[in-house]
Kinemage of the C-alpha trace (Angstrom):
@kinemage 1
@onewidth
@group {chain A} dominant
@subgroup {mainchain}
@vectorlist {calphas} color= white
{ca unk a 1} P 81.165 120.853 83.765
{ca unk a 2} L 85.058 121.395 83.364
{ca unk a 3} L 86.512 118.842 80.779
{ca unk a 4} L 89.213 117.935 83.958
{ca unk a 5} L 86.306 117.183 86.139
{ca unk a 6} L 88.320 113.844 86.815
{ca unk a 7} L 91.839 115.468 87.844
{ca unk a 8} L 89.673 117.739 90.207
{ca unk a 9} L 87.868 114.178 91.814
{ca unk a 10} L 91.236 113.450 92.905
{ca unk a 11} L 93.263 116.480 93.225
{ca unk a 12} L 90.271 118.848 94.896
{ca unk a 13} L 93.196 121.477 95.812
{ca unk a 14} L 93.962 122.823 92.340
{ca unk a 15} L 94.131 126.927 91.782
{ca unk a 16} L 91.755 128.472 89.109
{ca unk a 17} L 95.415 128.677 87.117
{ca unk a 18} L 95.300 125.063 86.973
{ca unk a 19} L 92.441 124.061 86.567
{ca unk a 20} L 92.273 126.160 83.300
{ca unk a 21} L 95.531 124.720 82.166
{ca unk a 22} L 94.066 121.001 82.490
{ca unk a 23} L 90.887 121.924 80.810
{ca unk a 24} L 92.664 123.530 78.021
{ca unk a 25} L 94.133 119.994 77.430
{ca unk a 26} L 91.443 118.848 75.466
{ca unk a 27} L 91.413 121.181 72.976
{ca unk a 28} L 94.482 121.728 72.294
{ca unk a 29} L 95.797 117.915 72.175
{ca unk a 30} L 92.507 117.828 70.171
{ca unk a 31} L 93.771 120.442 67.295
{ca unk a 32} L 97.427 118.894 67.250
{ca unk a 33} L 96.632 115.156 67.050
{ca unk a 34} L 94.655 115.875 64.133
{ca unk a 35} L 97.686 117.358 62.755
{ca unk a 36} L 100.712 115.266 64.002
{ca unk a 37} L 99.496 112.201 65.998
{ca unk a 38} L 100.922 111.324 68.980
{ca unk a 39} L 97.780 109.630 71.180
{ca unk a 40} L 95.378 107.177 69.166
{ca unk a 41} L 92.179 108.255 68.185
{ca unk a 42} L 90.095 106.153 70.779
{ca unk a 43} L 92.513 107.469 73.314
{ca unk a 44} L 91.816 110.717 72.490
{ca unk a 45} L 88.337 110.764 74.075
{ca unk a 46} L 89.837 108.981 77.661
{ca unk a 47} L 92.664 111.864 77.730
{ca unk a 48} L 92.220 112.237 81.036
{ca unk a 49} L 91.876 108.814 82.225
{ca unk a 50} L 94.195 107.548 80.081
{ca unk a 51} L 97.297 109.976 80.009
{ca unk a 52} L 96.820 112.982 82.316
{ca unk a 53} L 95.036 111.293 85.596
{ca unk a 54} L 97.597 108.193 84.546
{ca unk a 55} L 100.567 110.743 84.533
{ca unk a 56} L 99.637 112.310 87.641
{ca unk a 57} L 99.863 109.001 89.664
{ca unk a 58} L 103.230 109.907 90.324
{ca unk a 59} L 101.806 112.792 92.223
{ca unk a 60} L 100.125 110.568 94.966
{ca unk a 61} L 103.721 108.617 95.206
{ca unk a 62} L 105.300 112.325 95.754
{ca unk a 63} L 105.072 115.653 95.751
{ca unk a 64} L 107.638 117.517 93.805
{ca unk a 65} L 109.167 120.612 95.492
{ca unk a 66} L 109.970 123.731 94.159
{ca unk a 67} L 113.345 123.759 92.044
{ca unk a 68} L 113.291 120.191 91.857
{ca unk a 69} L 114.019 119.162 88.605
{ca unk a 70} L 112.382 116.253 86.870
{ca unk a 71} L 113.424 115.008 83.931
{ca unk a 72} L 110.936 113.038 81.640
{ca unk a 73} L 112.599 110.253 79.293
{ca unk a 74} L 110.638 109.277 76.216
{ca unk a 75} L 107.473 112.042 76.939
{ca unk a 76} L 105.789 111.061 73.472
{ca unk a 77} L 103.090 113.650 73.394
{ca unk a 78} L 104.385 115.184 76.927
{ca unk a 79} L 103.128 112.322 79.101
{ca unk a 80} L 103.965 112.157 82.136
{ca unk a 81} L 105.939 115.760 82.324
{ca unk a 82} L 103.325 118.391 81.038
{ca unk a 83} L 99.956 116.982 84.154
{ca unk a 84} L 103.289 117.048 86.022
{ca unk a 85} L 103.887 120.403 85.537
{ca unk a 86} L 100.848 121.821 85.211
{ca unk a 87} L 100.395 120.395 89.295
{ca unk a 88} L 103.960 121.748 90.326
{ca unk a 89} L 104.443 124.834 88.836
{ca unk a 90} L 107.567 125.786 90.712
{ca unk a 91} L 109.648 122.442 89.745
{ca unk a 92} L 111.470 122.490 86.681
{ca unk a 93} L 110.707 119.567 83.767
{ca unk a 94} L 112.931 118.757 81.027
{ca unk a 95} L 110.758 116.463 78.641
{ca unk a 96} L 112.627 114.337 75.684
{ca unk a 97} L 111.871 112.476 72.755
{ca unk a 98} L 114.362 111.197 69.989
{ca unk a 99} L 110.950 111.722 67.061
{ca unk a 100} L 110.824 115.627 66.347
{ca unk a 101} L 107.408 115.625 65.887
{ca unk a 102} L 106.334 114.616 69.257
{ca unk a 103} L 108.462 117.411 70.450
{ca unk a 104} L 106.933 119.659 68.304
{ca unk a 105} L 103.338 118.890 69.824
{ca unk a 106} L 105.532 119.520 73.480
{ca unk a 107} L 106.467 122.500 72.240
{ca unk a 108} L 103.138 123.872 70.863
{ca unk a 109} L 101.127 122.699 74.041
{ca unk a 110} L 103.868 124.456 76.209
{ca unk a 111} L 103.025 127.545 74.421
{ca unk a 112} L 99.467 127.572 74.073
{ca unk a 113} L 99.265 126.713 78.168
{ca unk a 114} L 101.626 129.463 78.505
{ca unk a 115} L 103.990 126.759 81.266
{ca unk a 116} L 107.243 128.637 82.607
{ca unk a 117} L 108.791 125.238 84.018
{ca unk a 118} L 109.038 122.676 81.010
{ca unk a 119} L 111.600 122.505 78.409
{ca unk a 120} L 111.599 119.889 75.042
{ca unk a 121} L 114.471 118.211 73.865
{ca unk a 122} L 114.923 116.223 70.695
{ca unk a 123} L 117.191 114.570 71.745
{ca unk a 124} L 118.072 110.588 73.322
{ca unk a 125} L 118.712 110.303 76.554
{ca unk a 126} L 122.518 108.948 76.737
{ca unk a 127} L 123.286 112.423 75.158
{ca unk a 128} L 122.268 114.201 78.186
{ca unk a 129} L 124.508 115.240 81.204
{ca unk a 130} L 122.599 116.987 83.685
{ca unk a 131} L 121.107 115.709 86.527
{ca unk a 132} L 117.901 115.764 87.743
{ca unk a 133} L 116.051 114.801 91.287
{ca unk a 134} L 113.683 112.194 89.731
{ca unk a 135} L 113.393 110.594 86.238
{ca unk a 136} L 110.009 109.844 85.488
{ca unk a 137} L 108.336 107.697 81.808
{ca unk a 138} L 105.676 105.493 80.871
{ca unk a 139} L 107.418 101.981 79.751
{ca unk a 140} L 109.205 103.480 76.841
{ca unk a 141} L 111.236 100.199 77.246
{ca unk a 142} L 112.158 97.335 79.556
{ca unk a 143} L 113.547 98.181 83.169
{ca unk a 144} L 116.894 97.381 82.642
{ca unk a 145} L 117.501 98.592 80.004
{ca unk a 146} L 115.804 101.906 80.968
{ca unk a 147} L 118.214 101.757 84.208
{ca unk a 148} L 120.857 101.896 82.070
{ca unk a 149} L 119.937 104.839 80.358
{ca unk a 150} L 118.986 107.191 83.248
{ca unk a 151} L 121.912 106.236 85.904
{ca unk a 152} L 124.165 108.589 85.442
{ca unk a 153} L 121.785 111.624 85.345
{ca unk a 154} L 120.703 111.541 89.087
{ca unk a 155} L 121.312 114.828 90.920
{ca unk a 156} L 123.617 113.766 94.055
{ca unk a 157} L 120.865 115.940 96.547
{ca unk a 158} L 118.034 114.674 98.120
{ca unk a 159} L 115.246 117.036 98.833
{ca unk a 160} L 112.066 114.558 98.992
{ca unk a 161} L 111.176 112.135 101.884
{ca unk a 162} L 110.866 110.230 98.513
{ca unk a 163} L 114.541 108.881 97.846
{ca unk a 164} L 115.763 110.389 94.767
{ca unk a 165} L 116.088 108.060 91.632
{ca unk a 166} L 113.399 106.877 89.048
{ca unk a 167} L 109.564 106.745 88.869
{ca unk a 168} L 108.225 104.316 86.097
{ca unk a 169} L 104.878 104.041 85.287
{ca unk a 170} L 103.811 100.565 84.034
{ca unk a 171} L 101.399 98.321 83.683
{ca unk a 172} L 100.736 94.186 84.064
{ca unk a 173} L 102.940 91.488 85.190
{ca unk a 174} L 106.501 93.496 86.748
{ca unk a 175} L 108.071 90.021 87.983
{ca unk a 176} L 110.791 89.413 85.313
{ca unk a 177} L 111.961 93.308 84.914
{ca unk a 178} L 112.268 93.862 88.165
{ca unk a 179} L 114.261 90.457 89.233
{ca unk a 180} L 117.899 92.396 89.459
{ca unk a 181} L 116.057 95.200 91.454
{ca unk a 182} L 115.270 93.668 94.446
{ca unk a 183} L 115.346 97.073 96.273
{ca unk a 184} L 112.393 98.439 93.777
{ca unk a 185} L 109.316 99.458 95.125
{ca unk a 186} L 105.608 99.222 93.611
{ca unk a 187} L 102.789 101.278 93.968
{ca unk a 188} L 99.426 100.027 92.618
{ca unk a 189} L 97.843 102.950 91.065
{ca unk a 190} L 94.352 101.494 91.847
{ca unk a 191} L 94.975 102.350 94.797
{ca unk a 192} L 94.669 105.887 94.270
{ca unk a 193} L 92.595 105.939 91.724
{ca unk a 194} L 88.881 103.766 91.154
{ca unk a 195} L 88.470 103.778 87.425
{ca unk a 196} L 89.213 99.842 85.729
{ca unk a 197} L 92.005 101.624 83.574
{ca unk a 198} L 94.184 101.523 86.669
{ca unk a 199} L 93.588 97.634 87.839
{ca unk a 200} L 96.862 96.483 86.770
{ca unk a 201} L 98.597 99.922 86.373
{ca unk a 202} L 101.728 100.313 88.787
{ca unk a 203} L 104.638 102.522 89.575
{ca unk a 204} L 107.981 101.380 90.309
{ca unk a 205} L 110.346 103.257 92.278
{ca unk a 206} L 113.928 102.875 92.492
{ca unk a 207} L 116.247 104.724 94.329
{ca unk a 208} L 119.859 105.416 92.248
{ca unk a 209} L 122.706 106.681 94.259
{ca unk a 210} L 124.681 109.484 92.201
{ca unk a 211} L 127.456 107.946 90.264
């Protein structure tokens, strides 16, 4: 059985390429979260529950197309950007993360998959000025202020049926955050996906016009 048996439940259309690239997840988040860790140690057996399947949500909200670029605020230990990329190899994903060593465990599982179309940044966010199709995360912080980070750095095309702008994946009660974004839009993740993890996860959408 392939460790990503899950991703393939859901995504049955995935080339030998990457399929091999999301079973070499295991391992390799395996040998660098003993070293540096960046997903906790019960996590680290529901990897693909947990933070790949969970990261790939966004893929059943839209499909990215190729030279769309993503850009992926906050990506920890590469969560949501590297399932992301793995699934659409010919879109381009800029991950960052203001704690070097997270980056570093980007950069190493960049290499050892051997990915083309992701590039780490150390870096926070408000020092960035390109722009980028859709700006994806999981709840590295409150909406607004989140909103306020990532405004500016929407790309003033619009190649999706998916309006450009930002794709938030979060979980419980979204009433509060989202009261000054009436325009938002939420997509239950169990409804994609059966497994109890995603009862009460969700994905907001909100479109951002180009400053």
């Amino acid at each position: 059985m392939h460790p990503s048996h899950l991703i393939q439940s859901y995504f049955p259309d995935l080339s030998p390429e990457q399929i091999a690239h999301f079973d070499q997840l295991d391992s390799v988040y395996r040998d660098w979260n003993s070293k540096i860790n960046v997903i906790s140690r019960k996590d680290i057996d529901l990897l693909y529950e947990h933070h790949v399947l969970h990261s790939l949500g966004i893929a059943k909200v839209v499909s990215f197309k190729p030279g769309a670029r993503i850009l992926d605020v906050g990506t920890g230990g590469g969560f949501p950007g590297i399932p992301l990329a793995i699934l659409f190899p010919e879109a381009e994903f800029v991950l960052v993360d203001s704690i070097g060593k997270k980056i570093k465990v980007v950069n190493e599982v960049v290499l050892a998959l051997g990915l083309k179309n992701v590039k780490a940044l150390n870096c926070r966010v408000e020092t960035l000025t390109d722009r980028f199709d859709f700006i994806v995360s999981r709840a590295v912080t409150d909406f607004p202020e989140f909103h306020k980070w990532v405004r500016p750095l929407v790309a003033r095309r619009h190649l999706h049926d998916l309006l450009p702008g930002i794709l938030y994946l979060k979980g419980g009660e979204l009433g509060n955050e989202l009261q000054q974004f009436p325009k938002a839009v939420i997509y239950e993740l169990k409804n994609y996906f059966k497994e109890d993890f995603f009862e009460t996860k969700k994905i907001v959408h909100l479109h951002l016009k180009a400053l």
